[in-house]
N, C-alpha and C positions, 0 to 999 in steps of 0.2 A: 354279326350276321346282317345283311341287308333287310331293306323291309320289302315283304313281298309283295308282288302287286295281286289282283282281285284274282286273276286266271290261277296264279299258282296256288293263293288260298283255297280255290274251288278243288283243286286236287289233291292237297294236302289234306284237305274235308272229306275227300269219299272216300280217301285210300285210310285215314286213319279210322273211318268205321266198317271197310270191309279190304284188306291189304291184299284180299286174291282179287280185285275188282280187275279184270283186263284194260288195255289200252283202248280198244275198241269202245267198251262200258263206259269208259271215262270221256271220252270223244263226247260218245252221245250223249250221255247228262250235262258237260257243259258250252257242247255248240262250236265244236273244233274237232279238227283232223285228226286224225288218228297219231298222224306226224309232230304233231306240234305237241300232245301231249307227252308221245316219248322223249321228246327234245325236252319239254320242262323237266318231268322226272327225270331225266338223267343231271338237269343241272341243278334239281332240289336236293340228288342225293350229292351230286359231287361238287357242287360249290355250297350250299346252304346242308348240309349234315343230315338231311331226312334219312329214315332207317325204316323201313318196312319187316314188320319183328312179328313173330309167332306168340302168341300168349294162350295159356289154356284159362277156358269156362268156369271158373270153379265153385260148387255151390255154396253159397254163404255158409258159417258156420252154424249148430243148434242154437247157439247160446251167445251171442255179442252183448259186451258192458261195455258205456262208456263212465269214465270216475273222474270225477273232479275231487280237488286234493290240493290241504292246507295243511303246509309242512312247518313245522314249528322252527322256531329262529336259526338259521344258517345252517339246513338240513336240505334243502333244496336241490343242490345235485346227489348228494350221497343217497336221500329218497330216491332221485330220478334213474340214478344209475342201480338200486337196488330194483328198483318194478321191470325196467329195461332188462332186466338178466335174467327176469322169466318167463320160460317158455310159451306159459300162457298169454303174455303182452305183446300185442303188434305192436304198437308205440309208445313214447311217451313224450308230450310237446310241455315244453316250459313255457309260459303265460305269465301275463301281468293280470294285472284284476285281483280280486277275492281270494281264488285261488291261485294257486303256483304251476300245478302241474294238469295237464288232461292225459289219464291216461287210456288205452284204447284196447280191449282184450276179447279174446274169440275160445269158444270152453265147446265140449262134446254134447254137453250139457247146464242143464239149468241147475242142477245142483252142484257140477263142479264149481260152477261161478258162483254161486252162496258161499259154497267153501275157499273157494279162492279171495272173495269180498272181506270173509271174516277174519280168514287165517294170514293175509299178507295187507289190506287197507286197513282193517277194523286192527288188528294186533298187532301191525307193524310198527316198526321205531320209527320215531322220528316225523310221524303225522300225527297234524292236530286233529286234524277234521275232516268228510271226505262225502262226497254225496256223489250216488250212484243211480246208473240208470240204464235199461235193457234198450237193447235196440232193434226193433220189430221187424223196419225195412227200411232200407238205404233205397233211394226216390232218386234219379239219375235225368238227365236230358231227355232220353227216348222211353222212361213211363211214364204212361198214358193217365189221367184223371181216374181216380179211383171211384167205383159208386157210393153212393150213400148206402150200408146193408140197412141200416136200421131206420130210416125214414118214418116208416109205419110205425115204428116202437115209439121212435120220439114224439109223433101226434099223441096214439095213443095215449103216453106217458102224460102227456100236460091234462090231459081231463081225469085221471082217476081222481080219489079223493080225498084219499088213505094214503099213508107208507106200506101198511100191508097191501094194499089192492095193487103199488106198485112194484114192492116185490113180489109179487103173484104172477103180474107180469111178464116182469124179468123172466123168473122161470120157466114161464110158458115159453118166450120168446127162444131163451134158449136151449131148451130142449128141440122145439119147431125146429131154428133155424139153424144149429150149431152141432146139430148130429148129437148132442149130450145123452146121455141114456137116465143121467143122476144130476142135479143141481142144487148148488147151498148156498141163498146170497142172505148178506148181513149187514144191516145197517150200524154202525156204531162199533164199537171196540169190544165184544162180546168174552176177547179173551185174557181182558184185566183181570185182579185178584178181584178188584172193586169197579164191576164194569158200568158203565156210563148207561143211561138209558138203552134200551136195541129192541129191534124187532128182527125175527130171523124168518126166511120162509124156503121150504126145500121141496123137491121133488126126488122120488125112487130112495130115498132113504131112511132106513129105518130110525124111529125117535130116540132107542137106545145108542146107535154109532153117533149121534149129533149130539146125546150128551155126556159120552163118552169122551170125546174130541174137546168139548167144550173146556171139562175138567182137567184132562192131560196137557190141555195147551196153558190153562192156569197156575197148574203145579209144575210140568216142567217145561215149559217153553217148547213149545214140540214147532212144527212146521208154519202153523198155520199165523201165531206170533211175529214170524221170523218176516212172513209177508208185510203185515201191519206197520210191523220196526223198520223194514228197507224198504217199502211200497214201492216193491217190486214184483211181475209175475214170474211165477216158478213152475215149471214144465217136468211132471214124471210120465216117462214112460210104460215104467212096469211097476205100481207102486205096490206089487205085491214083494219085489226085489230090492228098492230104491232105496240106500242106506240113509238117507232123506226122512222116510217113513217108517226107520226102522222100530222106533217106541211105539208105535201103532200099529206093527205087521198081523197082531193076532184081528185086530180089530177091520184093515184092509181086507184079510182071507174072508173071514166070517161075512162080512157086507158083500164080499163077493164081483169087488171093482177090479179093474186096473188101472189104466192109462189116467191121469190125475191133471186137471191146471188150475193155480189158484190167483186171481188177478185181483190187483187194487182198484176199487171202488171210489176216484179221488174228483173233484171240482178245484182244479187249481191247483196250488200248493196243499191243498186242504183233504185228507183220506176220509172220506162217510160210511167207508165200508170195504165189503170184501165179496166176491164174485170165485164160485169153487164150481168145479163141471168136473162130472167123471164119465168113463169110457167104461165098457163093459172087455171090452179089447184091449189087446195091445197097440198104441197106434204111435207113428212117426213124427216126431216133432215137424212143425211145418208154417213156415210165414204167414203164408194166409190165415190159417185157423188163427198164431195168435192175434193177427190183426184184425181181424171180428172179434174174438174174444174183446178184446181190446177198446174197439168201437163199442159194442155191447154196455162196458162198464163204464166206458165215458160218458156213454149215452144218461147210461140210469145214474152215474155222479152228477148229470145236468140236474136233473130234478129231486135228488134227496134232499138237498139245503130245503126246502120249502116243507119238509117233514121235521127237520130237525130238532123240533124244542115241541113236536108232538108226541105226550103220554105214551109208554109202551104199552100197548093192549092187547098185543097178540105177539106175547115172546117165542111160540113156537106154532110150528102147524103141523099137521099129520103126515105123513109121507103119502 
């Protein structure tokens, strides 16, 4: 294909971000007759292959992973061509580096993708090793600089003087600004057999369901574990429904929630905790909400390192 000179790229530019743009439109954004442009398109499409193609809008999916994936010796396609064959998978790129494979998957939900993480990366043949991560929002040419939501928080956050004052905070904050009706954040790994130092602090929740939770996720690994182990966040909709929650359903009814998200608490590589909001409703999974969530926890992961190796003294607080 030839190289095209400046004029046809300017058309080739407006037509591939809006292909109903008229001839007229296209004139006048780039400072020629109307003639001249239908003369270029005609010879973009008919000597240089342009195609002006219909595509529909369609909204991201609830749930995108992406999984990095270390296949064990001369497993590499047989892996690639097993993850490829399901339904769940948009892609799968074979890679040099650490890992072998990236693969790319779109779920209805957050706990499909738990399950699909566990039952085909975590139990699959033929993989060593696999590190996985949700994807919030795809950031393209035309979005715009995102705000800072938490600005305030992060001031605040550097003068408290505690780990409790600053998760006291947290709570506040996200209850304020995140619509939460209930919030559980937790510093430290709360739900070992032999858990590490912690401070925990909550809002709208009764002391009995917090250490109700505390225990079932000790003895059987229930949801909140599962965060900690994949530190990754996990999205229910209906947890009075969500087979997610289903060892806890008596415990959900009684407390009286629904709509559920539990997010990692991480500075770096490194998890300090865990960030849990509930909904009294039922509500729609939605980009934005998690990418405050999100911001939220990253926020308050800025400043727990500087508590870290501070005395637990206030393992619980009142609702």
């Amino acid at each position: 294909m030839r190289e095209l000179d400046a004029l046809d790229k300017q058309i080739f530019g407006l037509l591939a971000e809006n292909g109903r743009m008229s001839n007229l439109e296209v004139a006048a954004q780039v400072g020629v007759s109307e003639k001249t442009v239908r003369q270029r398109i005609r010879r973009l499409i008919e000597r240089d292959g342009m195609r002006v193609v219909a595509t529909m809008d369609r909204t991201a999916p609830p749930s995108r992973l992406i999984v990095l994936v270390r296949v064990e010796s001369g497993q590499r396609f047989a892996v690639a061509d097993r993850l490829a064959s399901l339904p769940q998978v948009d892609a799968v790129h074979l890679t040099t580096g650490a890992y072998e494979l990236i693969v790319l998957a779109s779920f209805g939900s957050d706990s499909d993708a738990l399950e699909f993480y566990v039952r085909h990366i975590e139990q699959g043949p033929g993989i060593g090793e696999s590190l996985s991560t949700h994807v919030v929002e795809t950031i393209t040419r035309g979005t715009g600089t995102r705000p800072d939501h938490f600005e305030q928080f992060d001031q605040q956050a550097s003068k408290v003087g505690s780990m409790s004052e600053l998760l006291d905070l947290a709570c506040e904050v996200a209850t304020a600004s995140l619509g939460a009706d209930r919030v559980h954040v937790a510093a430290g790994n709360v739900w070992l057999a032999d858990p590490s130092p912690s401070t925990m602090r909550w809002r709208g929740l009764s002391s009995r369901y917090v250490e109700e939770i505390l225990i079932k996720g000790r003895v059987e690994g229930v949801i909140l574990p599962n965060i900690v182990k994949h530190n990754q966040h996990v999205f229910v909709a209906d947890a009075q429904t969500d087979p997610l929650l289903r060892s806890v359903r008596d415990l959900v009814v009684s407390e009286g929630f629904h709509s559920w998200m539990g997010m990692p608490v991480c500075n770096g590589d490194t998890q300090h905790g865990t960030l849990c909001l509930y909904w009294d409703n039922v509500i729609t999974y939605r980009e934005d909400l998690v990418r405050r969530v999100q911001a939220l926890a990253d926020t308050l992961g800025k400043h727990l390192p500087r508590y870290s190796s501070e005395p637990s003294d206030a393992a619980q607080a009142p609702a």
